[in-house]
N, C-alpha and C positions, 0 to 999 in steps of 0.2 A: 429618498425614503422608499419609492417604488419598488428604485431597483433591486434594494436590498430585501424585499417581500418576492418578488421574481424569483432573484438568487436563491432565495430559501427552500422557494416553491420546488425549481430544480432539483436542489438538491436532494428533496427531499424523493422525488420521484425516482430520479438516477440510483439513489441507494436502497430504494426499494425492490427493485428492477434485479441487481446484481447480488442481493438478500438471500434470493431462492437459489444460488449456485450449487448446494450438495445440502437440500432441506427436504428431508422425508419425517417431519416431525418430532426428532430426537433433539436430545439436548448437544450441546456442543461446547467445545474450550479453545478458543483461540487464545494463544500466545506469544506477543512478539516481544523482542528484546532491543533494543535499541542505544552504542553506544556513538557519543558524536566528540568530535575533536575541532575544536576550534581554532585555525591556521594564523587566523589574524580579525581582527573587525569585520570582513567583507567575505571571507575566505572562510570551509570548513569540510572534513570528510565524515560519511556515517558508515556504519556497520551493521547491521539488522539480521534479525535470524528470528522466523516465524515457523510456530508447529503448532498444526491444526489436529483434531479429534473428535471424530462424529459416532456417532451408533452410540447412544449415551455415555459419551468420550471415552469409549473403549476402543474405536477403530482410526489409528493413526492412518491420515490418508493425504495431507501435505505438508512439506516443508521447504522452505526457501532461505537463502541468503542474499543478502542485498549488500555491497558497496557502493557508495557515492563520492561527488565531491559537487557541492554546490557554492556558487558564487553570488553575493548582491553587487548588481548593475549599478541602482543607486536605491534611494527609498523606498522604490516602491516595488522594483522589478527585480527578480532573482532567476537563475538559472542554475538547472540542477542536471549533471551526466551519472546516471547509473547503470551498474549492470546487476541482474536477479537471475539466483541460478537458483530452479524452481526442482521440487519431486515432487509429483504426483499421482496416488492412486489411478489407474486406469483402466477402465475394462474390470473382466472378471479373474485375472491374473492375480492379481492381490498383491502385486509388486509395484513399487513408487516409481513411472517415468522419468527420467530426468528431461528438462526442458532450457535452453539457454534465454535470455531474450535481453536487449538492451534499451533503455527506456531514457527520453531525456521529459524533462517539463522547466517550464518556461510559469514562471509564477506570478501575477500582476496584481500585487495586495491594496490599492490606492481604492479601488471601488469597495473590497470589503469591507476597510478598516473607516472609511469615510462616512 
């Protein structure tokens, strides 16, 4: 019962922390899209494609794609291989960076769900 007060606590800090990434007071619209394919029971890939908008969602300033393929170990434990190919607002160019990055997680659901 702790832990899951802990857990929360965390959570709740971490995403307050990463909140203020491009917050100058305006409103904002994030939008992801998210399609998933299920391979088998254990087995599945995703497709994701997110577009952000800040200066009271008049200023398009990221976009990304996301494929995955994640697998369940067993019950409790999943592992997931992606790769996100990021645009970016940057600087005063006013042109989107592209950014590559490859991301895995490793997911251990037994403590949340308990």
């Amino acid at each position: 019962k702790m832990r899951n007060v802990i857990l929360a606590v965390i959570t709740v800090l971490c995403s307050h922390v990463s909140s203020y990434a491009y917050d100058d007071g305006d409103f904002q619209v994030w939008n992801t899209e998210v399609e998933e394919l299920e391979i088998n029971d254990a087995s599945r890939v995703a497709l994701e494609e997110e577009f952000r908008f800040a200066d009271n969602a008049s200023e398009f300033y990221y976009h990304h794609y996301d494929a995955g393929y994640s697998r369940d170990l067993n019950k409790y434990l999943t592992i997931s291989l992606n790769y996100r190919q990021i645009f970016e607002k940057c600087g005063l160019s006013g042109s989107l960076t592209p950014n590559q990055t490859q991301h895995n997680i490793i997911f251990y659901s037994r403590f949340i769900n308990s």
